[in-house]
N, CA, C and O atoms as CSV, one atom per row, in Angstrom:
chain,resi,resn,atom,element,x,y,z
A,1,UNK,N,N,-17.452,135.795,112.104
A,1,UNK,CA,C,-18.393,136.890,112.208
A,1,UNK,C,C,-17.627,138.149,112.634
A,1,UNK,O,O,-16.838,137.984,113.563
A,2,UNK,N,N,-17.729,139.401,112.102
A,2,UNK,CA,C,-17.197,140.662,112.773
A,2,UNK,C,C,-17.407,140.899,113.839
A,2,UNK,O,O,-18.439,140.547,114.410
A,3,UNK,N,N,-16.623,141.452,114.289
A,3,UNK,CA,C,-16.894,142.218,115.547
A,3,UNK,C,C,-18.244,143.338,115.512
A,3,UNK,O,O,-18.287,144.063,114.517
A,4,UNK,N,N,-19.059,143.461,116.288
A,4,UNK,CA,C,-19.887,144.878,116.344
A,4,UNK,C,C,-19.282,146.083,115.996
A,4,UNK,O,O,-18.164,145.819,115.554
A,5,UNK,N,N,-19.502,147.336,115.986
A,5,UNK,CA,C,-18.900,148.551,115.871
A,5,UNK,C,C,-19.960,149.470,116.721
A,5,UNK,O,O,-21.085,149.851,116.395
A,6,UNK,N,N,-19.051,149.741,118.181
A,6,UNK,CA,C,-20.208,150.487,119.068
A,6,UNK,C,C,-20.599,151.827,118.788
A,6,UNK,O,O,-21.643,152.172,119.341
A,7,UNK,N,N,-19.789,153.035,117.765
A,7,UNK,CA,C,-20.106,154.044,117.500
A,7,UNK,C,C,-19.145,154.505,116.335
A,7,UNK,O,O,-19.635,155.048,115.345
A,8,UNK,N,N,-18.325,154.380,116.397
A,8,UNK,CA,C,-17.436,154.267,115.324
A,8,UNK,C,C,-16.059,153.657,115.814
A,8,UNK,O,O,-15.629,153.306,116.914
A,9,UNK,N,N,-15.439,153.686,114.244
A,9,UNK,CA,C,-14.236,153.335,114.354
A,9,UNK,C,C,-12.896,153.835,115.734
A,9,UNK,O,O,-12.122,153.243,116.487
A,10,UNK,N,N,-13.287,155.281,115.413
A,10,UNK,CA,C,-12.229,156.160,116.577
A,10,UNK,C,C,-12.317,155.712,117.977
A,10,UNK,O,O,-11.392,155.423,118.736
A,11,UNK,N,N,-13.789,155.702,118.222
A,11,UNK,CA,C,-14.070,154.843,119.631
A,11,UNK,C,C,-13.920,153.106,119.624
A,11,UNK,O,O,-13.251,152.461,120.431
A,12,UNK,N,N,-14.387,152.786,118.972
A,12,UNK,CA,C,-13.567,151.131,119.098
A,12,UNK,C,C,-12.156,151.330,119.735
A,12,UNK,O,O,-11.910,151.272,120.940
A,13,UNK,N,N,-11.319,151.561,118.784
A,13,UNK,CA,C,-10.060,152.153,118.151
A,13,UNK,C,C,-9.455,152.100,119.968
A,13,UNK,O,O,-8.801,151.248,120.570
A,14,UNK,N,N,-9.992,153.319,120.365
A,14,UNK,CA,C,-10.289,153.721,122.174
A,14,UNK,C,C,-10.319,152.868,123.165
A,14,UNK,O,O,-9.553,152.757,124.122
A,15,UNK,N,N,-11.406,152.176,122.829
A,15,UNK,CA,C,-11.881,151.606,124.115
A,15,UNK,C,C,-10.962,150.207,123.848
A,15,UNK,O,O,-10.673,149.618,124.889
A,16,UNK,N,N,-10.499,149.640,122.687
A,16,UNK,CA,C,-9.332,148.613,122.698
A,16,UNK,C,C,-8.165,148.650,123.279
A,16,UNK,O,O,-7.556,147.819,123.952
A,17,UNK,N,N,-7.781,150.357,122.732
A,17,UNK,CA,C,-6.586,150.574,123.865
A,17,UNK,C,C,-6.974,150.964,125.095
A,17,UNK,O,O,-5.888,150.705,125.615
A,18,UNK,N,N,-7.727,151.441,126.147
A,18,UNK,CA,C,-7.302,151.702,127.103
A,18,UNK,C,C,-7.570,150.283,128.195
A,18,UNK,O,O,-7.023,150.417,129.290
A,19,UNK,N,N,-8.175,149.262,128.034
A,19,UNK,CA,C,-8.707,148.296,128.727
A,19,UNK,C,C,-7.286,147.809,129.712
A,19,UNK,O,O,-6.151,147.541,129.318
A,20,UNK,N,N,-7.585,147.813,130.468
A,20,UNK,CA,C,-6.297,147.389,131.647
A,20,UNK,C,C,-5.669,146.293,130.856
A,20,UNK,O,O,-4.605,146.381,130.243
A,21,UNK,N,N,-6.532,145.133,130.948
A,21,UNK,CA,C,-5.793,144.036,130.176
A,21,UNK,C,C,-4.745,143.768,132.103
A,21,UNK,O,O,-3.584,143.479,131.810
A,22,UNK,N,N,-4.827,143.787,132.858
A,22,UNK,CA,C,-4.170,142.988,133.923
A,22,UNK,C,C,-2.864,144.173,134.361
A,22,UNK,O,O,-2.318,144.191,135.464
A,23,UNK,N,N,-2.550,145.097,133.233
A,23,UNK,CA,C,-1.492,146.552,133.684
A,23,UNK,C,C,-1.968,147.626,134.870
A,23,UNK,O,O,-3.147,147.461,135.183
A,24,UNK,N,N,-1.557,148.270,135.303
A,24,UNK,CA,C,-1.276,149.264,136.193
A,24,UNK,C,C,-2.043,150.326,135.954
A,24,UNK,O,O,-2.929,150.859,136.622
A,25,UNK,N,N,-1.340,150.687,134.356
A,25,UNK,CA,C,-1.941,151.490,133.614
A,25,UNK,C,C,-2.177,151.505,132.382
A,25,UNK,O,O,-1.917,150.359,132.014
A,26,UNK,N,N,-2.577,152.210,131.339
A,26,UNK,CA,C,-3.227,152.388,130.049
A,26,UNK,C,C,-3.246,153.621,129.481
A,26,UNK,O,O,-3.663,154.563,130.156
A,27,UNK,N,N,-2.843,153.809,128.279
A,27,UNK,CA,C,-2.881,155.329,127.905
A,27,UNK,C,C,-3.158,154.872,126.047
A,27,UNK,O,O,-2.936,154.013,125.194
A,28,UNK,N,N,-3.791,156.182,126.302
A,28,UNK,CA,C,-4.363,156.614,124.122
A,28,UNK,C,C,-3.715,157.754,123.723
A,28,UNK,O,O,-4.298,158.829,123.863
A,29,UNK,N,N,-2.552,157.711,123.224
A,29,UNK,CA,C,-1.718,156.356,122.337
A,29,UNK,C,C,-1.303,155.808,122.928
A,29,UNK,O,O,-0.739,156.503,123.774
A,30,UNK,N,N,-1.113,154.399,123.162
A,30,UNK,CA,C,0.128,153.276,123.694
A,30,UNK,C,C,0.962,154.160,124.384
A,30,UNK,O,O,0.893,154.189,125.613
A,31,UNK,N,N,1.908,155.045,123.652
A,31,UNK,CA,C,2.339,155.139,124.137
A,31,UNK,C,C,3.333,156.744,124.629
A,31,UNK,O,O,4.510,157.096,124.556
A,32,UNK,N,N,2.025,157.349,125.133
A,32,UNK,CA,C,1.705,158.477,125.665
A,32,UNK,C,C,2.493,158.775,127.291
A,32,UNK,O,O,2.033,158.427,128.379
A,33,UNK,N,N,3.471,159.334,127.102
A,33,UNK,CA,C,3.729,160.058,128.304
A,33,UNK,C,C,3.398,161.135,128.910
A,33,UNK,O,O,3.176,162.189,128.313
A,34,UNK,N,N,3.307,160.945,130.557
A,34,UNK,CA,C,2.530,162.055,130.773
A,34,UNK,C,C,3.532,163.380,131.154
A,34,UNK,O,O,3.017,164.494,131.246
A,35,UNK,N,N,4.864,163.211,131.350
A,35,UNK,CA,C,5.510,164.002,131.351
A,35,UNK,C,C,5.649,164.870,130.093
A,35,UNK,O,O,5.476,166.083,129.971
A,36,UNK,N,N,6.094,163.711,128.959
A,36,UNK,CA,C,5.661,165.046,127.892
A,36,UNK,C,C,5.040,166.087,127.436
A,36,UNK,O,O,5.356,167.179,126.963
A,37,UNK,N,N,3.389,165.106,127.855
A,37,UNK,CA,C,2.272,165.400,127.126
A,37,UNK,C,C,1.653,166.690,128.124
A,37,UNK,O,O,0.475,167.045,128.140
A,38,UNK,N,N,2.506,167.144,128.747
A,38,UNK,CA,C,1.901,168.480,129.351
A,38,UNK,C,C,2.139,169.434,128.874
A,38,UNK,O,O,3.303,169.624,128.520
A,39,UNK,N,N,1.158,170.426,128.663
A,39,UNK,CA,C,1.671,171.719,127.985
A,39,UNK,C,C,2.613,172.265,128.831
A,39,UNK,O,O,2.936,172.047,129.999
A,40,UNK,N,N,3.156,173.395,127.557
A,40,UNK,CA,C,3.846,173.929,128.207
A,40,UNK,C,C,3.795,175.603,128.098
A,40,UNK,O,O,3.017,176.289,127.435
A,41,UNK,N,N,4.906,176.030,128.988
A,41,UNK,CA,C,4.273,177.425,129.336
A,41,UNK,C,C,4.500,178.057,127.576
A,41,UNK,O,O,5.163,177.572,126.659
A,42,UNK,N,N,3.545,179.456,127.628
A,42,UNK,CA,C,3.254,179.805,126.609
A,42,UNK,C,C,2.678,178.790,125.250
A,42,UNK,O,O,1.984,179.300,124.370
A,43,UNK,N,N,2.835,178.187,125.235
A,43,UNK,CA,C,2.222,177.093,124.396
A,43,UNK,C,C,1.075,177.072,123.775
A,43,UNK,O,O,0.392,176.309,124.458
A,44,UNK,N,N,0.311,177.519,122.717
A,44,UNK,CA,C,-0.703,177.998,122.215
A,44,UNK,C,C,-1.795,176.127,122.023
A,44,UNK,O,O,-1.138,175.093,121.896
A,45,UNK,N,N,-3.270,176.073,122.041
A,45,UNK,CA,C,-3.540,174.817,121.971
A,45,UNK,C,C,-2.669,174.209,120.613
A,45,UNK,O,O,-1.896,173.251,120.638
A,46,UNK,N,N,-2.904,174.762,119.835
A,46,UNK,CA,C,-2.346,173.989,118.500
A,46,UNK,C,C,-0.825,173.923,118.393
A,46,UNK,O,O,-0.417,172.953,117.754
A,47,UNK,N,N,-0.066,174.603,118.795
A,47,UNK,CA,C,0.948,174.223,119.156
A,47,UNK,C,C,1.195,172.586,119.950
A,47,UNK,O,O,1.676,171.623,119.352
A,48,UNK,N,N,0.791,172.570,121.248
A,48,UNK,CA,C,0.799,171.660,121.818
A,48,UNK,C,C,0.153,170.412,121.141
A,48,UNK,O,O,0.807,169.372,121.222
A,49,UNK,N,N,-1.127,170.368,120.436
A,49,UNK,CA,C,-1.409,169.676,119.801
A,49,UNK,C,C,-0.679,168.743,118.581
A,49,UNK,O,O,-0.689,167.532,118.361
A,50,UNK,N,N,0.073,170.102,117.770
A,50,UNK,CA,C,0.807,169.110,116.670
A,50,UNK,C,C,1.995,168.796,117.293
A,50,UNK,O,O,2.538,167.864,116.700
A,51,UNK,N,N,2.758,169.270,118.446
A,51,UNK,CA,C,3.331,168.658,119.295
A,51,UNK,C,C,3.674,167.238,119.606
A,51,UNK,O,O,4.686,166.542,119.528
A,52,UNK,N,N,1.925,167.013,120.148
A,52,UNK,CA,C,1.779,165.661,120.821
A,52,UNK,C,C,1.257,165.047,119.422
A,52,UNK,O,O,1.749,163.919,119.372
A,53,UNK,N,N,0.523,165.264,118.321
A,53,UNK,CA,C,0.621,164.120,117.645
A,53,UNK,C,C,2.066,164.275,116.338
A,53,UNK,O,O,1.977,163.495,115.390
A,54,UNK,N,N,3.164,165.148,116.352
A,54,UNK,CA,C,4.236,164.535,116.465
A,54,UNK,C,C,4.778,163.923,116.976
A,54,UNK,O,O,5.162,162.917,116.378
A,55,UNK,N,N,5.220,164.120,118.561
A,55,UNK,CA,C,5.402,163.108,119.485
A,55,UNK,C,C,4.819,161.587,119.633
A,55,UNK,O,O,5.381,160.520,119.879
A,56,UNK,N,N,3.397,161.951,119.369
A,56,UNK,CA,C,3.342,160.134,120.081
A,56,UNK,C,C,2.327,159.265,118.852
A,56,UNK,O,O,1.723,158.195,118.921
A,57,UNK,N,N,2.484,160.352,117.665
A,57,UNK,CA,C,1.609,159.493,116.503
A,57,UNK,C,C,2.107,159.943,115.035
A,57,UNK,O,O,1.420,159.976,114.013
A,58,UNK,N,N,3.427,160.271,115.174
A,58,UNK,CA,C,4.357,160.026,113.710
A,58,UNK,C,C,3.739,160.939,113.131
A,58,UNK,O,O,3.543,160.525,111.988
A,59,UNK,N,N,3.158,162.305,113.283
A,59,UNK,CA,C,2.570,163.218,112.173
A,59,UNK,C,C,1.007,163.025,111.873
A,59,UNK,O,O,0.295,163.791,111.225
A,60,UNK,N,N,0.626,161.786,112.514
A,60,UNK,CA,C,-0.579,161.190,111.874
A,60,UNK,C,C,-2.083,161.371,113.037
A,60,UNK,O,O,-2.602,160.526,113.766
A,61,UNK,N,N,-2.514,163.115,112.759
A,61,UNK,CA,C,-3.459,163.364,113.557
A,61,UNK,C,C,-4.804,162.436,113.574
A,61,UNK,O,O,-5.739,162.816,114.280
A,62,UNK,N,N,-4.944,161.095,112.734
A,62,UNK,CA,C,-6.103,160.296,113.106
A,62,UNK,C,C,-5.693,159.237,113.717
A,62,UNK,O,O,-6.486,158.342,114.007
A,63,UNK,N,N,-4.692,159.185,113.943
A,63,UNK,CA,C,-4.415,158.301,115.292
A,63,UNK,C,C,-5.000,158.348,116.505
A,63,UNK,O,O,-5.056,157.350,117.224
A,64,UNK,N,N,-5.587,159.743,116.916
A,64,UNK,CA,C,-6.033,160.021,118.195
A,64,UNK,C,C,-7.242,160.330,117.834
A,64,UNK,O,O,-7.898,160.446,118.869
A,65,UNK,N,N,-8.210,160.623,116.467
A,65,UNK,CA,C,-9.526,161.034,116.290
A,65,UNK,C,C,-10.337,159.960,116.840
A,65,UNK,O,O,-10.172,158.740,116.849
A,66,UNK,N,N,-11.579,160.979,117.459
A,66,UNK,CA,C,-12.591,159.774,117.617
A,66,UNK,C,C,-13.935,160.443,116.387
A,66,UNK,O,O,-15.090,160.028,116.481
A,67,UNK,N,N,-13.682,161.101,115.707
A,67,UNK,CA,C,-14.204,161.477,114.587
A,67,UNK,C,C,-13.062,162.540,114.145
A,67,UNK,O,O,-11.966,162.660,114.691
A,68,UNK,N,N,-13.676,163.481,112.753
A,68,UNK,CA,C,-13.447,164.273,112.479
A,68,UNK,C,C,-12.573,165.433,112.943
A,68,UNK,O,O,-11.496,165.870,112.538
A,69,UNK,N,N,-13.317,165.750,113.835
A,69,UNK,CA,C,-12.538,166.926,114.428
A,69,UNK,C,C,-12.460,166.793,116.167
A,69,UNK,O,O,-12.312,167.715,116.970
A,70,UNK,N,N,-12.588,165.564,116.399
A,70,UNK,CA,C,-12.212,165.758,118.394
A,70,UNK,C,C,-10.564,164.697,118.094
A,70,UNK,O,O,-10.224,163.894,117.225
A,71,UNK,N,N,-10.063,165.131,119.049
A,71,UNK,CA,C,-8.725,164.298,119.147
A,71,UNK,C,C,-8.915,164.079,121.025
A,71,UNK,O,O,-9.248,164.913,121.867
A,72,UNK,N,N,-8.522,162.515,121.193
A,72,UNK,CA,C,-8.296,162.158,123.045
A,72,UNK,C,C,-6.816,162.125,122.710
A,72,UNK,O,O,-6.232,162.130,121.626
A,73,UNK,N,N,-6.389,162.092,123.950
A,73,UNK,CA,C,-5.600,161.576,124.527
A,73,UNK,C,C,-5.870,161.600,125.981
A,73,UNK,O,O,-6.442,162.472,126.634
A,74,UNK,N,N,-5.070,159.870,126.576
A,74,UNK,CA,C,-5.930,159.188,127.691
A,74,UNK,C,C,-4.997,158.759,128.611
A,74,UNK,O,O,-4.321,157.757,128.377
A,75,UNK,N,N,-4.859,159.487,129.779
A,75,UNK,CA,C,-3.801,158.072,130.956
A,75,UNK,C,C,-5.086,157.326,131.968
A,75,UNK,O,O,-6.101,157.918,132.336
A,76,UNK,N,N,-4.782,156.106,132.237
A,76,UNK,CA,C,-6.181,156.005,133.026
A,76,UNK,C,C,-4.790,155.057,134.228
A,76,UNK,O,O,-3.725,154.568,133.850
A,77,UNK,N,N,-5.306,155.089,135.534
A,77,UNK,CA,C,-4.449,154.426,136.407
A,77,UNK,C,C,-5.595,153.187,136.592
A,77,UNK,O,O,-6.795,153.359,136.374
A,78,UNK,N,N,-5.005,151.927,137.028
A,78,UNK,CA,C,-5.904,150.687,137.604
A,78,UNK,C,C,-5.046,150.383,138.353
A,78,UNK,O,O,-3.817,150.328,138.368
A,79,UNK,N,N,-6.564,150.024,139.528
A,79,UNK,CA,C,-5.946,149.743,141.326
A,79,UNK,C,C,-6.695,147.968,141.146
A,79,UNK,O,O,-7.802,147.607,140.745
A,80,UNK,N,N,-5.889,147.446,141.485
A,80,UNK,CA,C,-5.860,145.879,141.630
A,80,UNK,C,C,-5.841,145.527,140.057
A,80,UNK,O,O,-6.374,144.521,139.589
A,81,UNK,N,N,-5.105,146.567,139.259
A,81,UNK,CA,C,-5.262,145.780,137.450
A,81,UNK,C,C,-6.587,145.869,137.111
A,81,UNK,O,O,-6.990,145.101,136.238
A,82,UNK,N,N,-7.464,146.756,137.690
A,82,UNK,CA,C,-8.937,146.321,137.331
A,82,UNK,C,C,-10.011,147.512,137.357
A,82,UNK,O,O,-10.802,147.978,136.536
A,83,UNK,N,N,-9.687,147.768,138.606
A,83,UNK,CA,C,-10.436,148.875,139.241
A,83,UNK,C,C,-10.443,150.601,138.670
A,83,UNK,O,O,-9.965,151.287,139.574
A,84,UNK,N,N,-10.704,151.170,137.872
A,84,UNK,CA,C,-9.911,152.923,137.997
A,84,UNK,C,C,-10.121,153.317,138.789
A,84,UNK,O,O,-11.092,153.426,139.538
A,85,UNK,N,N,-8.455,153.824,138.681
A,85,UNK,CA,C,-8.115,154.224,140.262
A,85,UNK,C,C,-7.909,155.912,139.636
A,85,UNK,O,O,-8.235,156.745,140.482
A,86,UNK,N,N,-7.538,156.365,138.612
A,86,UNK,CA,C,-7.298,157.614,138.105
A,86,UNK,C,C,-7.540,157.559,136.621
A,86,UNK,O,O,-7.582,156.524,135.955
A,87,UNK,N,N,-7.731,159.083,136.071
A,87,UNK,CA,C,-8.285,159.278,134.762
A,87,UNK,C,C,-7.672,160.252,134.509
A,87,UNK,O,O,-7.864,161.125,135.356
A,88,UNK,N,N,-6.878,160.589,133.580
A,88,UNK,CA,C,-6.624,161.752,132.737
A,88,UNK,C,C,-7.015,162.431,131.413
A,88,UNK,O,O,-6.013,162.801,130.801
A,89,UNK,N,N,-7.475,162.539,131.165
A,89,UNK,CA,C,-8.315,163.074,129.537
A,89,UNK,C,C,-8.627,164.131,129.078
A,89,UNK,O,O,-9.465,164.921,129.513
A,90,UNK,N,N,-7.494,164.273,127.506
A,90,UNK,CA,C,-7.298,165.706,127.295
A,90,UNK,C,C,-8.170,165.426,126.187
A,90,UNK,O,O,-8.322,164.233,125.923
A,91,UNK,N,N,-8.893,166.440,125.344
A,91,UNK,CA,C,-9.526,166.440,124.207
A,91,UNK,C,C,-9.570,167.769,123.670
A,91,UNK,O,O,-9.521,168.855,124.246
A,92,UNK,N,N,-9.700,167.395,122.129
A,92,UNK,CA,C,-9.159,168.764,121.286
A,92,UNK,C,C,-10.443,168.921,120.706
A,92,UNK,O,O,-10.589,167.833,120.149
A,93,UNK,N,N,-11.482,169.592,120.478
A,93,UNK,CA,C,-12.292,169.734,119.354
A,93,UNK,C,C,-12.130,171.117,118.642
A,93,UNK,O,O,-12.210,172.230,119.161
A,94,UNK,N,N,-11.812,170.707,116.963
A,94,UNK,CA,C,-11.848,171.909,116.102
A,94,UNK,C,C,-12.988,172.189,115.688
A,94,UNK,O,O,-13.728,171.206,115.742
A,95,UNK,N,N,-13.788,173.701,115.033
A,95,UNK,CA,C,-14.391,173.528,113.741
A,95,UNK,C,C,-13.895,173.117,112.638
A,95,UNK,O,O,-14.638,173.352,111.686
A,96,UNK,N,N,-12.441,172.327,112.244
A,96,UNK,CA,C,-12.518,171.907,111.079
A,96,UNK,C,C,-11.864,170.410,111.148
A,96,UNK,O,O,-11.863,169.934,112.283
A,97,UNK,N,N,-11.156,169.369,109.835
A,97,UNK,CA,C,-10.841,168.334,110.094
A,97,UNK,C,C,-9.695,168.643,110.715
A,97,UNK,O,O,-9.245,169.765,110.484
A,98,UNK,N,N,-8.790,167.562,111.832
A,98,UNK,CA,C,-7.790,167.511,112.247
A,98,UNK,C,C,-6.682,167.519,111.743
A,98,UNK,O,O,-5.693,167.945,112.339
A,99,UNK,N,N,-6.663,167.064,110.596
A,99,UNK,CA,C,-5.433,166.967,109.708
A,99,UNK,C,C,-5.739,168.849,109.163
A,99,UNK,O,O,-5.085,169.647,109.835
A,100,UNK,N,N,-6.149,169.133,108.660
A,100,UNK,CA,C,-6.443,170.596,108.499
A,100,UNK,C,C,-5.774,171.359,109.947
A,100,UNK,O,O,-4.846,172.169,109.969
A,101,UNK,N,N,-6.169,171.089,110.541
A,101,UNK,CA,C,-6.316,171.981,112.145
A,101,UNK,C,C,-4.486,171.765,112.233
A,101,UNK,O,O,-3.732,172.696,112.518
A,102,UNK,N,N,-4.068,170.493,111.954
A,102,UNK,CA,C,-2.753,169.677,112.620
A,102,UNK,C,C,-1.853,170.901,111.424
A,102,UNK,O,O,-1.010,171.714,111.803
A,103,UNK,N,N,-2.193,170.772,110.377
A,103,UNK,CA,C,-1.788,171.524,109.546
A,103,UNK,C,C,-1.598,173.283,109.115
A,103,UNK,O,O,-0.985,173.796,108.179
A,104,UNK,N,N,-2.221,173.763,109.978
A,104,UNK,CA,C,-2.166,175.407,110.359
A,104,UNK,C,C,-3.512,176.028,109.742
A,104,UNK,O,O,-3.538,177.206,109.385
A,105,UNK,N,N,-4.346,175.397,109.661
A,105,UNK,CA,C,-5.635,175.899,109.231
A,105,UNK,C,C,-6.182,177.046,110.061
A,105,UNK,O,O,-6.150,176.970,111.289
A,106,UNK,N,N,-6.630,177.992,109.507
A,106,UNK,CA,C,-7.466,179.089,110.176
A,106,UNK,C,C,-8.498,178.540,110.926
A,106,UNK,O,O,-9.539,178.375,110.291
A,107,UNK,N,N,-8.512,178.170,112.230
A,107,UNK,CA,C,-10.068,177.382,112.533
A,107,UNK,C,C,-9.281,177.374,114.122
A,107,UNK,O,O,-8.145,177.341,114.596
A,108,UNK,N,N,-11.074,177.442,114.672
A,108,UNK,CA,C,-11.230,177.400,116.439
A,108,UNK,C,C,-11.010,176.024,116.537
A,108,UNK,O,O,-11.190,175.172,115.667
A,109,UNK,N,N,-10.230,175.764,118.728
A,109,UNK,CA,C,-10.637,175.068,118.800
A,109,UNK,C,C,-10.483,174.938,120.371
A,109,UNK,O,O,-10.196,175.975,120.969
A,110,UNK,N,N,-10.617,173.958,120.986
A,110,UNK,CA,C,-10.864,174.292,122.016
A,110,UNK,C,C,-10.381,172.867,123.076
A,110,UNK,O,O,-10.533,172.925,124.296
């Protein structure tokens, strides 16, 4: 039998990766650093954006969609492997698709 699908794919996708699973910590993508993944000075959003999904998703801005046009990225800390103990969560929403946006499209975002 399939699995359910709680809202879509992007959120499945999500909530598979960040689950402690018995670790410390958890991050969306796998494997997301948080040293990197900080902007940096002068750094325009979209800059930083195709940045980080160069950095931590090979070019491939639906790696991090949870639709269309929002992109996460996630550190979450767990106290006893279980508990959240900390949350980090950046999110991108464009008016247009991400791969568009990732791509230099004229379009807001925020």
């Amino acid at each position: 039998m399939p699995e359910s699908q709680s809202f879509s794919i992007g959120v499945d996708r999500l909530l598979l990766e960040i689950r402690p699973y018995g670790c410390a910590e958890s991050c969306y993508p796998r494997n997301l650093d948080d040293a990197q993944a900080r902007r940096k000075d002068n750094e325009s959003l979209r800059q930083w954006f195709v940045r980080m999904v160069d950095q931590f998703c090979v070019g491939d801005p639906k790696r991090v969609a949870l639709e269309d046009n929002l992109a996460v990225f996630i550190r979450l800390g767990w106290k006893d492997r279980k508990q959240l103990f900390f949350a980090n969560i950046q999110t991108v929403s464009t008016t247009c698709d991400l791969d568009d946006y990732y791509l230099g499209a004229d379009a807001e975002a925020i």
